[in-house]
C-alpha positions as CSV (number, residue, x, y, z in Angstrom):
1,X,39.6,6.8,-4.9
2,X,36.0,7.9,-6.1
3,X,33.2,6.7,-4.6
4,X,30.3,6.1,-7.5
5,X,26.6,5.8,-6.7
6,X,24.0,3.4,-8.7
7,X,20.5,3.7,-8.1
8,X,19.0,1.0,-9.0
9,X,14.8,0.8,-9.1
10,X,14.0,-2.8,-7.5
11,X,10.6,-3.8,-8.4
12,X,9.1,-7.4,-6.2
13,X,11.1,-7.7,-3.1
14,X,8.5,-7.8,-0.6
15,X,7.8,-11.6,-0.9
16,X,10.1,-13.9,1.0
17,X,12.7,-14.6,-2.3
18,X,13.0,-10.8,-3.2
19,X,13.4,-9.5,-0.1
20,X,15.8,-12.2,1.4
21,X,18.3,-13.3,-1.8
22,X,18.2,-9.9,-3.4
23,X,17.7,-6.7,-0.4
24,X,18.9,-8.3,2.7
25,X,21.6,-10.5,1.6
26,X,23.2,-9.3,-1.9
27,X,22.3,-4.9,-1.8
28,X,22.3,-4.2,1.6
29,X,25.3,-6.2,2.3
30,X,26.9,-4.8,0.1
31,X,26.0,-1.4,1.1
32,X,27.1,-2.4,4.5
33,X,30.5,-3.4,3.4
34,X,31.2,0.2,2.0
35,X,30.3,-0.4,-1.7
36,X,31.9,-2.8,-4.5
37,X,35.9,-1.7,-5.2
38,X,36.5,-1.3,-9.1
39,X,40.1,-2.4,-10.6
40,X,40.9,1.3,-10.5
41,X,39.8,1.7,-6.7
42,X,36.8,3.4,-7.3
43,X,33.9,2.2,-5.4
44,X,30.4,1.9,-6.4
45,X,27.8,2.4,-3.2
46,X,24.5,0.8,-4.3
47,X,21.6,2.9,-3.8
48,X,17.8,1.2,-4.0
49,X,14.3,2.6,-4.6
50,X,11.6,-0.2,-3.7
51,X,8.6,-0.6,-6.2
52,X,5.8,-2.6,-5.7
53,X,2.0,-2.7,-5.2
54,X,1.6,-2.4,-1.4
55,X,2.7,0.9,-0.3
56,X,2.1,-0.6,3.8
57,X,4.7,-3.5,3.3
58,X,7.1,-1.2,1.4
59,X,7.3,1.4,4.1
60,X,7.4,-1.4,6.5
61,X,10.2,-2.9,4.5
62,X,11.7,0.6,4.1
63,X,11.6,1.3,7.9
64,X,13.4,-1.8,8.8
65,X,15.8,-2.0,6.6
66,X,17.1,1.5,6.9
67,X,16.2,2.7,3.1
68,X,14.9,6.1,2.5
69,X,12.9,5.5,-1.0
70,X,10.0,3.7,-2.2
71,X,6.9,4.3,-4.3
72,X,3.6,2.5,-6.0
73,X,4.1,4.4,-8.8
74,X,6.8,2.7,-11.3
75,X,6.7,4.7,-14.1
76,X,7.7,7.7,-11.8
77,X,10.6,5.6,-10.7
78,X,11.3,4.6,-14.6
79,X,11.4,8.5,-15.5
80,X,14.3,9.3,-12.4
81,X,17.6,9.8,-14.1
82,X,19.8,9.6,-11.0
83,X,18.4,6.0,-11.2
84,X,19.8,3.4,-14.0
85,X,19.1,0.0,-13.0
86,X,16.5,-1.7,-13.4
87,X,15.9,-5.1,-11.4
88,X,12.7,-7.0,-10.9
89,X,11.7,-10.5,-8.5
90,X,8.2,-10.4,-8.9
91,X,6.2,-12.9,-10.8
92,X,6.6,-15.2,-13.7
93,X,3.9,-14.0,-15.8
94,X,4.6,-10.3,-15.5
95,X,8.4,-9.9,-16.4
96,X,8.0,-9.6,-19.7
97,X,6.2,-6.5,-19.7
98,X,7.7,-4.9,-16.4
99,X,11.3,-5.5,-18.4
100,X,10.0,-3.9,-21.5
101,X,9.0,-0.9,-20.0
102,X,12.5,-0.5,-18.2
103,X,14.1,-0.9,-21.3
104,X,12.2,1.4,-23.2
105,X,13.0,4.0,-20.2
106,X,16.7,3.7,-21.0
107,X,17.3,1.4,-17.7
108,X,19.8,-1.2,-17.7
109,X,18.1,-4.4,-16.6
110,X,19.4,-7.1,-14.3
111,X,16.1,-9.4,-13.1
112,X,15.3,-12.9,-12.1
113,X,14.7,-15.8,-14.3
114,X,13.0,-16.6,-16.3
115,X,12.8,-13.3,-18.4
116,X,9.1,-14.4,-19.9
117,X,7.1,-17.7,-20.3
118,X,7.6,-18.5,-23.5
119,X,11.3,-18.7,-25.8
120,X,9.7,-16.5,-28.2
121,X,9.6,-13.6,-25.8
122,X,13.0,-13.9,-23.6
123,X,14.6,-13.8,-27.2
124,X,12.4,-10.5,-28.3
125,X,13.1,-8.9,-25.2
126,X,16.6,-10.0,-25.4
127,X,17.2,-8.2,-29.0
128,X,15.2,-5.2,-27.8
129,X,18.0,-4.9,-24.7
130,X,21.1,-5.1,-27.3
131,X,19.1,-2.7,-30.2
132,X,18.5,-0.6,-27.1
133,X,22.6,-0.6,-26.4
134,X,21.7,-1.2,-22.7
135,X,23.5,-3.4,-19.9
136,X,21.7,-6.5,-19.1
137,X,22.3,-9.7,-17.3
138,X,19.9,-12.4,-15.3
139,X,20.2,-13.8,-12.1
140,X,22.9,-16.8,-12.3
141,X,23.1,-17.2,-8.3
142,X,24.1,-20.8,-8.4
143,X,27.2,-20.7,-10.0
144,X,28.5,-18.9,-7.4
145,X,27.6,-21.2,-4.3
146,X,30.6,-22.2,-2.6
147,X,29.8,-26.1,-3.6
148,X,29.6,-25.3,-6.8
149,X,32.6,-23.1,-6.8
150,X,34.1,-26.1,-5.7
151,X,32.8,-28.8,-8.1
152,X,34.1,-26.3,-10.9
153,X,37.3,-26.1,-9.1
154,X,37.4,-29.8,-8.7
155,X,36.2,-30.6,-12.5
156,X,39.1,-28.2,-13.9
157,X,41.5,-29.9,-11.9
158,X,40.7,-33.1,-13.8
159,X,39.8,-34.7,-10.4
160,X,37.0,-36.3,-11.8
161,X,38.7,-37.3,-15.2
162,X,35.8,-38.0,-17.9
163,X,32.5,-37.6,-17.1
164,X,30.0,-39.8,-18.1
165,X,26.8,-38.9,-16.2
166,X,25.4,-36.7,-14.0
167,X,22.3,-37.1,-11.0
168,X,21.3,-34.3,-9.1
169,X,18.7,-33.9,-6.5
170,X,16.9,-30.8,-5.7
171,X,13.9,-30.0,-3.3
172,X,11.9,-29.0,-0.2
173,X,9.0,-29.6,1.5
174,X,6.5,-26.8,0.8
175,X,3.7,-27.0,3.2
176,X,0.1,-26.9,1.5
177,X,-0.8,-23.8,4.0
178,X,-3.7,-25.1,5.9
179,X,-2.1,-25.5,9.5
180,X,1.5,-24.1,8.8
181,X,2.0,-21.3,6.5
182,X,3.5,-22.0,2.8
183,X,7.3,-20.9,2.1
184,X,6.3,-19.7,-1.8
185,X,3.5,-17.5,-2.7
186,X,0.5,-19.3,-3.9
187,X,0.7,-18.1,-7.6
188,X,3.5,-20.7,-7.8
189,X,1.4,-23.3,-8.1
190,X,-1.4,-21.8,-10.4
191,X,-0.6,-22.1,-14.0
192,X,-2.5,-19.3,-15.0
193,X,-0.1,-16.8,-12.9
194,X,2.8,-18.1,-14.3
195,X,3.8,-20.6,-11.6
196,X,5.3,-24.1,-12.3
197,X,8.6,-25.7,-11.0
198,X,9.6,-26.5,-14.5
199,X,9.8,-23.0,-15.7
200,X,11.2,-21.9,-12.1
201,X,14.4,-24.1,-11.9
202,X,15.2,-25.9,-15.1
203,X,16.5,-22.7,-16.5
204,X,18.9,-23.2,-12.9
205,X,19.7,-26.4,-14.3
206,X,20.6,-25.2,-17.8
207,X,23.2,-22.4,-16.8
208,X,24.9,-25.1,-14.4
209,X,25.5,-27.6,-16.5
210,X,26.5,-25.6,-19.4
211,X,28.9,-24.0,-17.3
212,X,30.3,-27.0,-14.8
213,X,30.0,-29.9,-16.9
214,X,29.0,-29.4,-21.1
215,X,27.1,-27.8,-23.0
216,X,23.3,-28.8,-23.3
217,X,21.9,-30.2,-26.9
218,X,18.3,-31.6,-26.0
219,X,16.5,-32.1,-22.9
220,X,13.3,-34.0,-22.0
221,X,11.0,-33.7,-19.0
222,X,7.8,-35.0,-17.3
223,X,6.0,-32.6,-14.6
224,X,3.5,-33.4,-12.4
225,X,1.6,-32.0,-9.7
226,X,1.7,-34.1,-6.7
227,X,-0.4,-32.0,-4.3
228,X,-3.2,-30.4,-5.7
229,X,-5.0,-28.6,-3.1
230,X,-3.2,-25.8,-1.7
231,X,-4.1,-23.0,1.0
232,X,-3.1,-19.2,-0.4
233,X,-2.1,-16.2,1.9
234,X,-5.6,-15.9,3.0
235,X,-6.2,-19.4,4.2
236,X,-8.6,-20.2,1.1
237,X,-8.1,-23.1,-0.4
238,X,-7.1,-23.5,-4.1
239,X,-6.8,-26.0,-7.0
240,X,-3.1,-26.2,-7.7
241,X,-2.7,-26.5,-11.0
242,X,0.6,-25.8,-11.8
243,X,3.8,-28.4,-11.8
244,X,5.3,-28.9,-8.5
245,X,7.7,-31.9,-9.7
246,X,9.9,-32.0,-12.7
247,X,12.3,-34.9,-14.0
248,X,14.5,-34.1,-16.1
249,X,17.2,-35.3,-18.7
250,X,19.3,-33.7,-20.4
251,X,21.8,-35.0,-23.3
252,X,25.2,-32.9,-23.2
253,X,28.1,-32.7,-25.7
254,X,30.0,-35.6,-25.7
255,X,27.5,-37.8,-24.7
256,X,27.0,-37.0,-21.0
257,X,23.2,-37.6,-19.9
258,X,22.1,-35.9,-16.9
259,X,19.5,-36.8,-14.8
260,X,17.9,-34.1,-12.5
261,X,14.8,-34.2,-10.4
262,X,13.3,-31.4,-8.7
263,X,10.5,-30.7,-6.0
264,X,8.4,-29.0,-3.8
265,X,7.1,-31.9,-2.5
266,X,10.1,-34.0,-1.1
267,X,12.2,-33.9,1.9
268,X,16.1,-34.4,0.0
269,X,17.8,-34.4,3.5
270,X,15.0,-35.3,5.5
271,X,14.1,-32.2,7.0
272,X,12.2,-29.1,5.9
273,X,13.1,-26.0,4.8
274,X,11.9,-22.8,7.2
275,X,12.9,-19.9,7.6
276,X,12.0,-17.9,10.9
């Protein structure tokens, strides 16, 4: 057995989503675990570099996590070759150009969604990753929750037999951050920054049901912005601009219409989402 080492150059994972879904719970779990085994028995030991703006929450990041590299400077990181991955969870509005410059480095690229703000970009940067002959992939997390895993296994099973529509509700209370801090970073809900729920999770919605249910042929939506004053990290208070509702339908092969609505402004199971 040979034990393999990726470096791989992770770019946003100070805020609450980076650090928690990608660091903590996906690399340095599987760190922990002694690597991911290979069908030949080989194992690959992930090895991250953290990138970002502020140098004091990456070494605080660094220190308590364990991990030995990070840096301000992301072109320096771009130009390492013991390092060939490139992943990125900071904003919206940014990607585009953040994965550009990986690619042009030579870095594979595996980021969040959604690759750029418009469908005009994601499919440029898209055909620059395949002219480039480079690995790339986004963030698909969903598919792989163990109810979904379980609504697939369900679906092929034919316990649901034909399916002629779908509901699904999604949400959390996001608190405006004037007494209790907010769980998303304020750019979220500026428009101007990239934020809006729309572009955040019906991308989520597409993968899902293209992969549980049919394939989607047209979809329709109406956003709104229920709260419109908003508190940001500093405790000033901001017009929120940006959508913090979307409703959603979609029209699927074989004539299944689903019907998804999703917020930052509702309480699905009556409670709120913290974490502590």
């Amino acid at each position: 057995m040979t034990q393999h080492r990726l470096g791989i150059i992770m770019h946003g994972v100070t805020g609450r989503m980076g650090m928690n879904q990608h660091l903590v719970r996906s690399i340095l779990a599987i760190r922990e675990q002694g690597g991911v085994t290979l069908s030949n028995g080989d194992r690959v030991i992930p090895d991250p570099v953290l990138v970002g703006r502020n140098r004091s929450k990456l070494a605080m990041l660094a220190q308590r996590y364990g991990i030995t590299r990070y840096t301000t400077d992301l072109e320096k990181a771009l130009a390492d070759p013991k390092d060939s991955l490139f992943f990125d969870a900071a904003t919206t509005q940014l990607r585009a150009g953040l994965v550009r410059q990986a690619i042009a480095a030579g870095k594979h690229i595996y980021c969040e969604k959604p690759i750029a703000e418009t469908l005009d970009d994601a499919l440029a940067i898209a055909r620059y990753a395949e002219k480039a002959g480079i690995k790339h992939g986004v963030v698909h997390d969903k598919l792989y929750l163990p109810g979904m895993i379980k609504l697939k296994m369900l679906r092929d099973s034919g316990f649901f037999g034909r399916v002629l529509s779908v509901r699904g509700e999604f949400g959390y209370w996001v608190f405006e951050g004037d007494w209790q801090p907010a769980q998303r970073p304020s750019w979220n809900y500026r428009a101007g920054q990239g934020g809006g729920i729309i572009t955040d999770m019906l991308c989520h919605w597409r993968y899902i049901l293209d992969n549980l249910i049919a394939p989607v042929r047209s979809v329709s939506c109406l956003g709104a912005t229920h709260i419109p004053r908003r508190w940001d990290e500093q405790g000033r208070e901001y017009q929120a601009d940006a959508d913090d509702a979307a409703y959603a339908t979609f029209q699927l092969d074989g004539g299944v219409i689903a019907q998804l609505n999703s917020s930052w402004c509702v309480r699905v199971r009556r409670d709120d989402l913290v974490t502590f």
